[in-house]
C-alpha positions in Angstrom: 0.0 0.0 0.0 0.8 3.4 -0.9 0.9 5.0 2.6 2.5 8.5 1.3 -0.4 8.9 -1.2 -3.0 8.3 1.2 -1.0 11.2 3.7 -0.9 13.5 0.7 -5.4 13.3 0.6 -5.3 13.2 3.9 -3.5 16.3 4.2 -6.4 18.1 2.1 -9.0 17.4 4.6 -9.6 20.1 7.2 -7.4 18.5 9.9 -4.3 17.5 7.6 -4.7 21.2 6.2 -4.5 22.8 10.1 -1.8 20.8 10.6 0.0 21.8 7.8 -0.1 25.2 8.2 1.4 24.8 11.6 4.2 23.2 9.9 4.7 26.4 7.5 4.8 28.2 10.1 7.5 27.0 12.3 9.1 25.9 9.1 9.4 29.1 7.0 12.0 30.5 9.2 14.2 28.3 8.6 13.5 27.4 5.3 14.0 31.4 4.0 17.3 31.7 5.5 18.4 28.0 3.8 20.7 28.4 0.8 22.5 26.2 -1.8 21.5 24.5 -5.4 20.1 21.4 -4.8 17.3 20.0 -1.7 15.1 16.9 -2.1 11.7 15.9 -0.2 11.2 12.5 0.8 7.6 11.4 1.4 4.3 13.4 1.0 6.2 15.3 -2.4 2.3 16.3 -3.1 2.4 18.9 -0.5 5.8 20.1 -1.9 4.7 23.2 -3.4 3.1 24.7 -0.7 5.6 23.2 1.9 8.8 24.7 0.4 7.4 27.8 -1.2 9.4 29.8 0.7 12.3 28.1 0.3 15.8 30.1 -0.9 17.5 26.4 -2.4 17.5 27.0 -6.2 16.1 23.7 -7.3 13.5 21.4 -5.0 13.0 17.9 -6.3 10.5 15.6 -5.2 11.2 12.1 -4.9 9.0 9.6 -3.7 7.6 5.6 -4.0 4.1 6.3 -5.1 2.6 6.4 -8.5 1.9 10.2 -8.3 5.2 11.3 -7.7 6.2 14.2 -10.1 9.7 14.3 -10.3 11.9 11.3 -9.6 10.1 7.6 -8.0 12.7 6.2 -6.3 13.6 3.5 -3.4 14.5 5.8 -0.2 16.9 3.5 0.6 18.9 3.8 -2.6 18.8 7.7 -3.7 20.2 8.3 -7.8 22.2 11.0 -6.3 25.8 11.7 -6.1 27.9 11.4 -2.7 28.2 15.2 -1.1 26.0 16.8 -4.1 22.6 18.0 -1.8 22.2 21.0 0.1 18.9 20.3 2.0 16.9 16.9 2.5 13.6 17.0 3.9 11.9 13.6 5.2 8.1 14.1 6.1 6.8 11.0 7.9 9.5 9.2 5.6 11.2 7.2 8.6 7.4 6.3 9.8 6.4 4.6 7.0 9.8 2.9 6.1 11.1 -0.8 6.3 14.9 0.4 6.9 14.6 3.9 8.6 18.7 3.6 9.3 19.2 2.8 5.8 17.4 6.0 4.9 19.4 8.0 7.4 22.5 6.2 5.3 21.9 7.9 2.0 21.0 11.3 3.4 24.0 10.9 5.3 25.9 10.3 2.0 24.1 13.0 -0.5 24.2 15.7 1.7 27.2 18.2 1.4 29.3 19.4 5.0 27.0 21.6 6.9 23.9 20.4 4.8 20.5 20.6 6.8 18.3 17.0 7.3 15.2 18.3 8.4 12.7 15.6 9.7 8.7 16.0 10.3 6.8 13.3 12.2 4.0 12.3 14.4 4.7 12.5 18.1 4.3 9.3 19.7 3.4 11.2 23.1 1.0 12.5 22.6 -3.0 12.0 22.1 -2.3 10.9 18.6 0.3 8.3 19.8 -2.5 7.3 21.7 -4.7 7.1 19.1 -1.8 5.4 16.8 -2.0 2.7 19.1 -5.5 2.2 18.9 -6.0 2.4 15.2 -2.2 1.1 14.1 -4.0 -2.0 12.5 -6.5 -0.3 10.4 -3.5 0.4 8.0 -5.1 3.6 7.1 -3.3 7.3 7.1 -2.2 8.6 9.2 -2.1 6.3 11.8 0.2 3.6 9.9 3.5 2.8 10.4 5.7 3.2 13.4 5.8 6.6 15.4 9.3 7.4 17.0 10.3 9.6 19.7 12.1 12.8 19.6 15.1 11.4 21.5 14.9 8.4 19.3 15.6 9.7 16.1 17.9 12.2 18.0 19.8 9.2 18.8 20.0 7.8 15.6 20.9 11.2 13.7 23.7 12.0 16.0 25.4 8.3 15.7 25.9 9.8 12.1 27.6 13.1 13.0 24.8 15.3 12.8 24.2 18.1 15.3 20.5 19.4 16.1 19.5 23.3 15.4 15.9 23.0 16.3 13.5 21.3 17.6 9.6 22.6 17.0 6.6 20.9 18.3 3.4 22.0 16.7 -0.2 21.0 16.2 -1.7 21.1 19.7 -5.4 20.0 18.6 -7.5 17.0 19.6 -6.9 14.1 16.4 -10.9 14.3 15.5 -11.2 15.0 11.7 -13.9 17.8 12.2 -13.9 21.3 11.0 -16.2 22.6 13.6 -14.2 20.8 16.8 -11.0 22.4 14.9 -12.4 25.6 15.0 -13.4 25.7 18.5 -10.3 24.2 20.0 -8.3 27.3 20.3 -8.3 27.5 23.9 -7.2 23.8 24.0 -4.4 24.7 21.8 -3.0 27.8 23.5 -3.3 25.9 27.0 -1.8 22.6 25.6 0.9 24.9 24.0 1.5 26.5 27.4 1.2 23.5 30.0 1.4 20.9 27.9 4.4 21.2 25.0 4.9 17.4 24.8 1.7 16.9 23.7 2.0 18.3 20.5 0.7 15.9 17.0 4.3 16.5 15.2 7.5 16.8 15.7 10.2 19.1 13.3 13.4 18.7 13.9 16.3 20.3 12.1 20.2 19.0 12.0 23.5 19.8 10.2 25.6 17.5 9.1 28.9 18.6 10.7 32.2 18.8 9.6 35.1 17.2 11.1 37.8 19.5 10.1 41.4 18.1 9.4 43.6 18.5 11.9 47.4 18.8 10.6 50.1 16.5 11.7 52.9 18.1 13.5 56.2 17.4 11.6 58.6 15.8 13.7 61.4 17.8 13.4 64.7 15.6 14.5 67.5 17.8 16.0 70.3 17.6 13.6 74.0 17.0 15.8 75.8 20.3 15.3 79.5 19.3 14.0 81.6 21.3 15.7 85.5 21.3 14.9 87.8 19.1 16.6 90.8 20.2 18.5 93.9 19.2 17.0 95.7 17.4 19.9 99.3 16.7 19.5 100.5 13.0 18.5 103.5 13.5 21.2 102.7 15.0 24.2 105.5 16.4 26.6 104.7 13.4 28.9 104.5 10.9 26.0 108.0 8.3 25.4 109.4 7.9 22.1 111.7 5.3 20.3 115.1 7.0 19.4 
């Protein structure tokens, strides 16, 4: 089953669409001060235009697994990209929905350029729509497929790869109830969940660099070269010395 197709429709119904204007919004900041030639979006490449619109990077491709991806269909676990060649990589609920998430990891690790940015957007586990996840995991059926991971998880995993975090947004602090009405009248759930309750949030966005180790020169050894110094002539009979007459 195509899991990011069914994410990309149900990110056009009202809830998807609230919770992808959240995204946008802690997003764009980071996004418009982002710059380079080449960034790539794995998973839910639909949403692309309106995702990256703001987006400095010259050229955005979309790459994806399902039959309505525009640009380049591809296996995640085995990009058609050079070694150090991408500036950006963006993985929306691409680990979630993957076999081999450390694979993944693996070739963004190996496209991306030094100091490129891996940004990653996924459900929150703890959270009311972990909860819910757990309830409705074996329905199959977006968005509650696949596995959800913790922050500090994919942290974890990120970081074994020599990437270091920027940022770390939560966002989307509405109940998971696909209902334009309860959406519109949860606003004082949202700013006190935001407030009191920040783990709670539906997504996490996390941002990392991929960092360079810089060379560190060897010290030549220099070896101390022996100073010849002139030797003192020393006379081959000394006053004290015998001789044959």
């Amino acid at each position: 089953m195509h899991h990011h197709l069914f994410l990309n429709r149900w990110y056009q119904t009202p809830l998807g669409h609230y919770l992808l204007q959240q995204v946008k919004k802690r997003l764009d900041p980071v996004l418009s001060t982002s710059f380079g030639y080449y960034a790539i979006q794995l998973g839910c490449e639909d949403l692309s235009a309106e995702l990256m619109q703001d987006c400095r990077i010259n050229h955005v491709f979309r790459m994806g697994q399902g039959p309505d991806t525009q640009d380049v269909l591809i296996d995640s676990s085995s990009l058609p990209v050079s070694s150090d060649s991408i500036d950006m990589v963006v993985l929306m609920h691409t680990l979630s929905l993957a076999k081999d998430p450390h694979a993944i990891l693996r070739e963004v690790n190996r496209v991306l350029i030094p100091d490129g940015k891996l940004i990653i957007i996924d459900f929150n586990p703890i959270s009311l729509w972990g909860f819910r996840h757990l309830l409705q995991s074996w329905l199959d059926e977006a968005p509650w497929a696949g596995h959800y991971y913790t922050a500090g998880r994919l942290k974890d995993w990120v970081n074994l790869l020599g990437f270091d975090q920027l940022h770390h947004f939560k966002c989307g602090y509405v109940l998971p109830i696909n209902y334009q009405n309860l959406i519109l009248r949860s606003r004082i759930f949202s700013k006190f969940s935001e407030r009191w309750l920040k783990f709670s949030a539906a997504l996490n966005i996390m941002v990392f660099e991929k960092n360079t180790i810089p060379l560190t020169p060897v010290r030549k050894r220099w070896v101390k070269r022996q100073v010849l110094t002139p030797g003192v002539a020393r006379p081959t009979l000394g006053r004290d010395m015998k001789y044959d007459q």
